[in-house]
N, C-alpha and C positions, 0 to 999 in steps of 0.2 A: 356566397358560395357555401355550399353543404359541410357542416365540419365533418373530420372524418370516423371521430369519435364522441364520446360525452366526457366532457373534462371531471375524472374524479372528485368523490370528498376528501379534501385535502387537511393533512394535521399542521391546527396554527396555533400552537401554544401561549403565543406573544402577540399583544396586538401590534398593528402598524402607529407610529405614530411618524408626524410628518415634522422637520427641522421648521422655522419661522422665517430662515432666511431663502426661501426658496425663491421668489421672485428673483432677488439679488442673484443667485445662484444660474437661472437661466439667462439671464442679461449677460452675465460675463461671457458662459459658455457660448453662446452667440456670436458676440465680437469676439471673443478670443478665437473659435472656427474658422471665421471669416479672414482676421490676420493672416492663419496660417496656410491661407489657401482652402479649406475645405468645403467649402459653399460655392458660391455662384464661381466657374469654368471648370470646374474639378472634375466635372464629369461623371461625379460622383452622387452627391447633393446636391438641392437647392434648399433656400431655407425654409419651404416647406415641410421637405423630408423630415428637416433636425427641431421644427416646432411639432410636429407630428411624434415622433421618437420622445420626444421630452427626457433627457437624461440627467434635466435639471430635477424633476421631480422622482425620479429612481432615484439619485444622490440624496436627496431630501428625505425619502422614505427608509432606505435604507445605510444612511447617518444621523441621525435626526437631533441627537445634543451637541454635534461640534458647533464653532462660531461661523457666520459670513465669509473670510476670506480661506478659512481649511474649506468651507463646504465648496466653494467656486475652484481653487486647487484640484479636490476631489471629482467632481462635475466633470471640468477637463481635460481629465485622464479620461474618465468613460467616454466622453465623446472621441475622444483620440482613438479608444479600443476598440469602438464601435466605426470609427471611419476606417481602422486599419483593416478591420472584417471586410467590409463592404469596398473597401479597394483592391483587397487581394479576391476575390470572390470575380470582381469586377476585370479586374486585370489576369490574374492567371488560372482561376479555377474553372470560368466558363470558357477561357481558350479550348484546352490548356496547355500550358506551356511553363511547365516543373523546372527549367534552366536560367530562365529569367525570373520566376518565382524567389530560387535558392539567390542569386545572383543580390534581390530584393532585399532578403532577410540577413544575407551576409555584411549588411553595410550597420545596419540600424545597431548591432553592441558597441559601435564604436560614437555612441551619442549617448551612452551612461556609464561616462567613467568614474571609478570609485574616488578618483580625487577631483574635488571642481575647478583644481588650476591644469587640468589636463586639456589641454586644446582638440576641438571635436573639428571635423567634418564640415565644407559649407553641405547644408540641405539641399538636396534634389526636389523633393517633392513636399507635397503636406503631411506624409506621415513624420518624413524625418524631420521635418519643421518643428514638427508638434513634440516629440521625443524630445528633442535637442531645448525646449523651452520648460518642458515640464520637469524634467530633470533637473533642471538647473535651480526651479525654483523648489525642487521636493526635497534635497539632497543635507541642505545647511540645518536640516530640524533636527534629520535622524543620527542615527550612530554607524560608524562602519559597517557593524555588523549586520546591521538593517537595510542598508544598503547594498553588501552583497547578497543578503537572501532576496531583498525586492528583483534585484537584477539578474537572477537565476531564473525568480518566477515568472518576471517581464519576455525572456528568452524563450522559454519555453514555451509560453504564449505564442511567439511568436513563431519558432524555426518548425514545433509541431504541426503549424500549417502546411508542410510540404505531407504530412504522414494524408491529412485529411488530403489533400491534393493528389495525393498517390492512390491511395482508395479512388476517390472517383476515376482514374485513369483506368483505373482495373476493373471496376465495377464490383471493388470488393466492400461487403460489408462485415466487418468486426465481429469476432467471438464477444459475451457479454464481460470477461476479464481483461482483454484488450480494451474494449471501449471508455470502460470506466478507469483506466490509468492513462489513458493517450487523453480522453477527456479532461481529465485532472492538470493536462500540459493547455493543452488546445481550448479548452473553454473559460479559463482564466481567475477561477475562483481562488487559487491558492494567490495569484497577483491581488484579488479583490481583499483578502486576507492581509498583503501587507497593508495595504489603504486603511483598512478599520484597522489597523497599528497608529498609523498617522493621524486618525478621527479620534481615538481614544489613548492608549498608553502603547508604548511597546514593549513587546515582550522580554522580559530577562535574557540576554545572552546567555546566561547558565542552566535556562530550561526550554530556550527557543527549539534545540534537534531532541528533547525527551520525546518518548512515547507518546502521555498523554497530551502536551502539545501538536504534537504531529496528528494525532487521531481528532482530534477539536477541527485542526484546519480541512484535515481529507473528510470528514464527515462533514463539516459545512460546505466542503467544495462539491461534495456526490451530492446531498440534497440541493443545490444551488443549480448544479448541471440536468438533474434528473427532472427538476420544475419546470426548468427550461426547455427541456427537452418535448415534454408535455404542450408546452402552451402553443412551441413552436413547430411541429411536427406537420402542419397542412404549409407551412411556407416556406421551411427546407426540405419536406422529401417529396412534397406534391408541384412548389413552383422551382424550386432550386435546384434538385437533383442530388441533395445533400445525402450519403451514407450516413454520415454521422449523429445520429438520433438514438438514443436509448428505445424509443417505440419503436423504430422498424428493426433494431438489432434484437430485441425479444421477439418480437414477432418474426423474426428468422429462426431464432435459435430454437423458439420449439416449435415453432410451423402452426401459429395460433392467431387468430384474431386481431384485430387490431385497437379492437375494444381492450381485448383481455392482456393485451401488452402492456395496452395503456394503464388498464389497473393493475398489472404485476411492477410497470415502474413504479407508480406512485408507493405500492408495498415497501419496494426497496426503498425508497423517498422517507416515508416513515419510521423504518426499519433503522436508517442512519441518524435521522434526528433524536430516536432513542438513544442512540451509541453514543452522540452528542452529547445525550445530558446524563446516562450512564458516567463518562468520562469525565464530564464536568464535578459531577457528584464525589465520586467518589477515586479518581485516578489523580486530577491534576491537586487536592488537598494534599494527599502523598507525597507527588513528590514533590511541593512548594515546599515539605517540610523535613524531607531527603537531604533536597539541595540546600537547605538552610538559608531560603528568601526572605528577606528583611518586610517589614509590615507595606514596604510600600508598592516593594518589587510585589508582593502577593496581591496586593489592590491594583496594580496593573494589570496582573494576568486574568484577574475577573472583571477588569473592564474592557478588554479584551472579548474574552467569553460573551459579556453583555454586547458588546459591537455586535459579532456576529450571530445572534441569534436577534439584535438587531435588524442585520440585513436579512435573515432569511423571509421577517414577515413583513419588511417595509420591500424587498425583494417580490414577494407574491402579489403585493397592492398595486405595485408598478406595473407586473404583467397584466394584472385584470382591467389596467387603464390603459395602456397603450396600443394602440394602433398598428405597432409590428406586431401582434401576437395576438393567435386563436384563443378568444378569450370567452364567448359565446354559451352561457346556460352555466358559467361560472360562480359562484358562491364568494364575494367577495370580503366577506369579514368572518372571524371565527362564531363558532352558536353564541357562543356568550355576547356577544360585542351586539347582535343584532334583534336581543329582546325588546320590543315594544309594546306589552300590553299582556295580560294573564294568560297563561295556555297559551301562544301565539307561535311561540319554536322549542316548546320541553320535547317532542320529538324528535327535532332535529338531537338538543343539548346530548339529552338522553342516549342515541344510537349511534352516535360522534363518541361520547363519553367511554360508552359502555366497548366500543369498537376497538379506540384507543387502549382502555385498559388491557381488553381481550388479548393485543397485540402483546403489549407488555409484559404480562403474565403469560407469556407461552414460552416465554424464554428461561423460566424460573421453573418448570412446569414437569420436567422429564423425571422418568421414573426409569433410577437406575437401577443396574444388574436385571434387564428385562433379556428372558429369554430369546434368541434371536437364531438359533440354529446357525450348521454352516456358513462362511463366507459365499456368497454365490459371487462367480466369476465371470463377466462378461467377454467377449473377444476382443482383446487388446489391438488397438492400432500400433502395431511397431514395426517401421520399414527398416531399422537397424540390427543388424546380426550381431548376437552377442559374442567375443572371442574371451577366453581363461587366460591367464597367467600360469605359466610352465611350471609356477612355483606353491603351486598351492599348497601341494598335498605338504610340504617342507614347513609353509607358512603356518600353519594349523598348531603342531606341538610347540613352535616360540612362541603364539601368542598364548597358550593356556600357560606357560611357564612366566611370562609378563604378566599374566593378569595373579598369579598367582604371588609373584613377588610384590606386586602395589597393592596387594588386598583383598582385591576385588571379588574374589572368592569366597571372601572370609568373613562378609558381613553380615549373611541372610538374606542378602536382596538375588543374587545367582549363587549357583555353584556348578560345576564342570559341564554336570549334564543338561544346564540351560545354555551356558556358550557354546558347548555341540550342538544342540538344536541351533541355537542362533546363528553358527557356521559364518559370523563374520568375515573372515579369511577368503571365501566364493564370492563373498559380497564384493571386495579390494581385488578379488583378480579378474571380475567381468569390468570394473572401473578403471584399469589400467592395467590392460593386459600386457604393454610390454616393458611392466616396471622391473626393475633391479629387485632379488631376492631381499637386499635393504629396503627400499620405497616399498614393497609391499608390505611389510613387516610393521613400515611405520604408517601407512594406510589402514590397515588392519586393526590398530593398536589407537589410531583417531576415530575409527565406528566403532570401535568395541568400548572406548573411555565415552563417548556422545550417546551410546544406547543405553549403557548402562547408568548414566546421569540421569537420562529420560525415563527411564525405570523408578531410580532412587527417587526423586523427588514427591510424585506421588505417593508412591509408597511409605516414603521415612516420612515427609512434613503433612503429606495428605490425610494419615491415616492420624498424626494428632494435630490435626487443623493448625499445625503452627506455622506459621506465614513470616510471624518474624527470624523466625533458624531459617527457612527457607535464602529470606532476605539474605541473611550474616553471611551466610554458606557461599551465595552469588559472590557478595563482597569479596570473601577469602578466594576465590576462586579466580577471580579478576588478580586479585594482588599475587598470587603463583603467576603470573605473566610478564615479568620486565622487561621494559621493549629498550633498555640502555647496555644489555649484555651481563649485567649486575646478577649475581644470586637472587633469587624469589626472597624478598621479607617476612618469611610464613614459614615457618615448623607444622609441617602437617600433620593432620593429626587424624584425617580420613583416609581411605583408597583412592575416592575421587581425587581429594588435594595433592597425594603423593604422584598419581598415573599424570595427572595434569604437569605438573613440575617439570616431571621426564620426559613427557613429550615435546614441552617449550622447549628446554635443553635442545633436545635433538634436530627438531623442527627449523629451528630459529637460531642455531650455531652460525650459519654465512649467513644473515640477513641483514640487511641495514633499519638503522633504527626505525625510521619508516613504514619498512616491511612489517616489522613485528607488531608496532601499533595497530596498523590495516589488519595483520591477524586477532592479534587481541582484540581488537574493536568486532570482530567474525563471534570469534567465543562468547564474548559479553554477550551480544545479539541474541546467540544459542540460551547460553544461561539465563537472562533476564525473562526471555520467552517462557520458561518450564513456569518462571515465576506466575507469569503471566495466567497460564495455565491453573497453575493450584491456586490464585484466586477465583477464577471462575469455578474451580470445581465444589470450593468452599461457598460459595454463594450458591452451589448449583445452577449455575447459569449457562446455559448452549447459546454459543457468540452470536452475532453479529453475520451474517454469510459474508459480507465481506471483508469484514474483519479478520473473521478465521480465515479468510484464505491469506489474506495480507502477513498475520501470525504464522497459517503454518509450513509457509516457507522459513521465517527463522526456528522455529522449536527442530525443525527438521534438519537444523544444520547447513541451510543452505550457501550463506554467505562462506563460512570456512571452507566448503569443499571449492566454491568459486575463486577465492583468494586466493587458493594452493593451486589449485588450475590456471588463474594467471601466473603468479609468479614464473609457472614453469616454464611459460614463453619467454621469458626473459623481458630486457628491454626491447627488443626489436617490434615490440607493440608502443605506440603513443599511448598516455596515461589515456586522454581526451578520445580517445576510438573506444573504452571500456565505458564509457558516460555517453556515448551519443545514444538516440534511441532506438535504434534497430540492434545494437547489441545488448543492450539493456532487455528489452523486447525478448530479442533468442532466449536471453536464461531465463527470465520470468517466464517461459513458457515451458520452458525444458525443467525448472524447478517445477511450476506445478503438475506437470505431468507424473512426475515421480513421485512429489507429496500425493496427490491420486490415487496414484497405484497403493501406496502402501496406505491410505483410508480404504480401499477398497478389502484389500488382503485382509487388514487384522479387524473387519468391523466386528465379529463374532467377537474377537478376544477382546476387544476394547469395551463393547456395550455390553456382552452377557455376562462375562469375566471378573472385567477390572472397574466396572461401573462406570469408565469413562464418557464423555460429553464432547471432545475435541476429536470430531471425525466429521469429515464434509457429508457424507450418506445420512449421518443423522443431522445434522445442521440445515439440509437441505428438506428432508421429512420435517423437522421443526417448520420452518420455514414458510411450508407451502400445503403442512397439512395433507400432505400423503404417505401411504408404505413405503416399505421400505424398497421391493422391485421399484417404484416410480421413481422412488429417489435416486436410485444406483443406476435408472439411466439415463437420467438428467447428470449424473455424474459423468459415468463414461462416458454422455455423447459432449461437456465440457472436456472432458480427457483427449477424446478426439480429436478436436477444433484445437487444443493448445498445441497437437505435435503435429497436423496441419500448417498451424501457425508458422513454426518451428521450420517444420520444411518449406513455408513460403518466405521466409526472412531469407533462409539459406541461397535458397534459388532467386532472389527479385531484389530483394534488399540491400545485403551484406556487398553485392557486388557495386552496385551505386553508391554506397558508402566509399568503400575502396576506391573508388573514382573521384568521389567529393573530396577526397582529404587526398590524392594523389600518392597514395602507400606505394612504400617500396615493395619487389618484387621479396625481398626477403619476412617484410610485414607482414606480407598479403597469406607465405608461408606459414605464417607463425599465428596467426588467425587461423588457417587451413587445419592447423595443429589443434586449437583450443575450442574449435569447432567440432572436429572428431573425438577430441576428449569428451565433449557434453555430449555427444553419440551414444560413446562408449559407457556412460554412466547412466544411461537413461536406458539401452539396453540390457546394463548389467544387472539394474535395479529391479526392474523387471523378473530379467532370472534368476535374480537370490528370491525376490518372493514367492516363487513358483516353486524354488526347491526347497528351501529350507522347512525346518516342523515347526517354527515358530509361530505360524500364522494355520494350521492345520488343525480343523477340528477334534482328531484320534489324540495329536499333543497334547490341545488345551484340557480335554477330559481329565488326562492322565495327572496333571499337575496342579501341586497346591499354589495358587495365586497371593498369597500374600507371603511372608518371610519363609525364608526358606527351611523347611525343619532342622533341630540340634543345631544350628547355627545361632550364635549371637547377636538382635538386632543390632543394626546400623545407628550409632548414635550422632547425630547435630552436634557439630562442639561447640562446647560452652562458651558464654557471650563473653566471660572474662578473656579468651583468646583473641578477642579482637584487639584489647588494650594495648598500644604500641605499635596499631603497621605501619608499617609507613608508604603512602600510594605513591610510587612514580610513574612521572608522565615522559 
């Protein structure tokens, strides 16, 4: 069969090497399959299929130092993941038939329980067979804590098979921001991630949910899905009928070739294994030494590291040899690996090499404060009508009187005539139009304290490249937050520190300890983000594209405004309906539609301005090597597709949700409620950037962009203010 593309030159930094116990490894997997049902009557397999698959040599390739019986453990998991594919594929995706599907997946959590004297389930079939035995033998190695993250990512794995089931029922295919986070459930790479926990070390409990943790696994998992996606793409979208392919979801989204799809995944493919070793390099030393990791806990987490960069090139060797996969005019060793004889591949080495770097150094590359004229403005897709708050004009004079008593005023970073322009107050009465003269005031008084942080940090640590005040500042900033009802441990001694104080106070007077943590845990988020930021700006570096979009929902404040939006439904929401994926889903789209907007609004001010780097229009120009119009409507036509999204959750999803879990009629309200709220806030959002001068060319002219004149810079307080906090949890 004609493939339908030319499989890219792919980036392989690492060679493959193959484990010694592989023979061993496919002998067990065998009979162990066979035991469980999986081979001869299943319907499924014959032991053709599974000597053809070889999952013994993908384990091999992609573990290659563990001993004989982890590798055969290991082995049997993939076989397991790979028969559970091809059973549901088999049984409810080529029906289809989503009621028996869910029906399927609702049994399988109750075959990893976190304690192993918990009594499971007899097994129905070979999947649960298989579950219920590999558990049993996975579980007595690891620690609790590895054991509920493996069983998160197990779950996810698995229940996101209804999202891909629901697609094909609609014939829908994925936005490219959709695909790569339901991917990230449904393809299984953050599962394959605990496994090289268990081949090599596990990761510290005390830096397993960090940042540059997090970004190791999801970068390993997007190149891991994106390879996949590549190899497999003639036998899920040509024989299977599969949406879910990174090639045909680019190839939808900008209405291109399927060649050029094919080389724009593999872009992003290389694009993330930089961020890989970016992160590696220079994030996860940080914080081993943040958290204060012991010599050995640090030798974990770079054996770790080593795992998966491991699997990604004992991962690629596998597809080039296996038999499931379009593997055809492929290149199966990196240039270097395959010199044999003078002159015979410096072409290849050479245009690989020079390719690679080319990619690398573009991200290093921008030339700030580049003239950029006006914001051009595209036509927004927004089917939600914005409504005010009766309280505005009232609201306005309390918060300049607030900002003026915590500071904020008084530092050089604003002063009156930039909070008028900024007109926060419009901002707080399109987002909750029908708040209490209080809730607006304390609305108002939460974006006016989160803009002007967003402000200060560049400005105050940016401008003396100090990253370590940066740091402290986070620190003290987190510790103004007690989530036990206690006074804050902190004498402030900024606007920020003092504004932040009074707001926890107010905020967080009826909350339970609980509540306050899940907020505080929102602000961290916020803050740690800025930080995030004035490192990049300091290396001059423009992210990552997925990175930045993944970032700039937190810099944007997104988790806080979500936290106070739940809360306000009260309990009559289950915890578990704010974690399933179709809610989850809604905000991620509704968040980035609004991060969006306001990259699109301030790009003038940001790139000609204030020299900034953290704006998707340029991230995207990085990127892909076009201007700036190319860029901005590759933007807005992602802008689009998220509130698309957004209105297809509301209308297809959310109500089969409410059905799954049997919500009460009062639930279902209160949902109805927090629904119209992210309405309300994505229209509002909207028309504060449309009105305000803040983002106006004739404002930015008129104004000096760094401290504010006859005002006193903003000072970082001194590190001796740290001595003595004390952090409560």
């Amino acid at each position: 069969m004609k493939q339908p593309f030319e499989l890219p030159h792919f980036y392989l930094p690492h060679p493959a090497r193959l484990n010694p116990h592989v023979e061993e490894a496919r002998a067990h997997s065998t009979q162990w399959a066979r035991d469980m049902g999986m081979l001869e009557g299943s319907g499924i397999w014959e032991q053709a299929d599974l000597d053809a698959h070889d999952y013994g040599l993908l384990c091999a390739y992609t573990h290659p130092d563990c001993d004989g019986p982890a590798l055969s453990l290991i082995t049997d998991w993939y076989v397991w993941v790979f028969f559970f594919d091809d059973h549901f594929l088999d049984m409810f995706k080529r029906t289809p038939d989503r009621a028996a599907g869910k029906a399927h997946l609702d049994r399988l959590p109750l075959f990893m329980p976190m304690d192993p004297a918990t009594p499971v389930p007899e097994p129905l079939n070979p999947v649960e067979a298989g579950l219920k035995d590999l558990w049993a033998r996975t579980i007595p190695a690891m620690s609790p804590d590895w054991r509920a993250r493996f069983a998160v990512a197990t779950e996810h794995l698995l229940n996101e098979s209804m999202w891909e089931l629901s697609n094909i029922n609609e014939g829908r295919i994925a936005n490219p921001v959709e695909y790569i986070e339901m991917r990230r459930k449904v393809g299984g790479a953050p599962w394959s991630a605990g496994l090289v926990e268990y081949a090599t070390a596990e990761v510290p409990a005390a830096v397993a949910g960090t940042r540059p943790l997090r970004v190791l696994m999801e970068t390993f998992s997007d190149a891991v899905h994106l390879r996949n996606d590549l190899f497999s793409y003639q036998r899920e979208v040509e024989d299977e009928g599969e949406n879910s392919n990174g090639v045909l979801v680019l190839e939808t989204f900008f209405g291109c070739t399927t060649q050029e799809a094919a080389d724009t995944v593999n872009d992003v493919l290389t694009s993330r294994l930089h961020q890989f070793e970016h992160t590696a390099f220079t994030e996860v030393p940080a914080v081993a030494l943040e958290k204060g990791l012991r010599p050995d806990e640090v030798a974990a987490v770079a054996a770790y590291a080593k795992g998966l960069q491991d699997w990604q090139s004992g991962g690629h060797e596998w597809h080039m040899r296996s038999s499931r996969y379009m593997n055809g005019g492929a290149v199966s060793a990196a240039p270097w690996q395959r010199l044999t004889g003078p002159g015979t591949s410096a072409s290849d080495v050479v245009a690989l090499l020079a390719s690679a770097a080319a990619e690398r150094l573009r991200a290093y590359a921008h030339v700030p404060f580049q003239k950029v004229g006006p914001s051009l403005l595209p036509d927004f897709h927004m089917p939600y009508q914005v409504a005010l708050s009766p309280h505005l004009e009232a609201c306005r004079p309390r918060l300049t009187a607030w900002m003026h008593t915590m500071g904020m005023l008084e530092e050089g970073v604003w002063d009156e005539e930039k909070l008028a322009a900024y007109d926060l107050p419009l901002c707080s009465a399109g987002l909750d139009p029908d708040a209490t003269p209080e809730a607006l005031d304390l609305s108002a008084r939460w974006l006016a304290w989160g803009t002007y942080g967003d402000d200060y940090y560049p400005l105050v640590f940016g401008g003396r490249r100090d990253l370590a005040a940066a740091r402290l500042t986070t620190a003290r900033l987190s510790a103004c937050m007690p989530v036990d009802g206690e006074e804050a441990p902190v004498v402030p001694v900024n606007a920020m520190e003092r504004g932040l104080i009074d707001l926890w106070a107010v905020t967080t007077a009826a909350m339970t300890p609980d509540q306050r943590r899940t907020l505080r845990d929102a602000v961290d988020t916020m803050t740690e983000s800025w930080v995030w930021e004035l490192s990049n700006q300091l290396q001059n570096r423009v992210p990552d594209p997925v990175d930045y979009l993944e970032m700039r929902r937190a810099t944007f404040g997104s988790d806080l405004t979500l936290s106070l939006c739940r809360m306000g439904q009260g309990p009559a929401v289950p915890p578990e309906i704010y974690r399933t994926g179709p809610v989850q889903a809604l905000e991620n789209a509704a968040i980035d539609y609004a991060c969006l907007t306001n990259d699109v609004f301030s790009y003038q001010k940001e790139i000609e301005y204030e020299g900034e780097m953290h704006n998707a229009v340029l991230v995207v120009q990085h990127f892909f090597g076009c201007d700036y119009p190319a860029a901005l409507a590759v933007v807005h036509d992602l802008m689009t597709q998220r509130m698309q999204q957004f209105e297809h959750i509301i209308a297809h999803e959310l109500p089969v949700l409410y059905d799954d879990f049997d919500l009460s009629a009062e639930a279902r309200a209160a949902m109805d409620n927090y629904v119209a709220d992210l309405q309300n806030w994505l229209s509002g959002i909207l028309n504060w950037h449309r009105r305000v001068d803040r983002y106006k060319s004739a404002y930015l002219a008129s104004r000096a962009h760094g401290f504010v004149p006859d005002r006193s810079s903003a000072t970082p307080p001194p590190h001796l203010l740290l001595s003595g906090l004390s952090y409560t949890e």
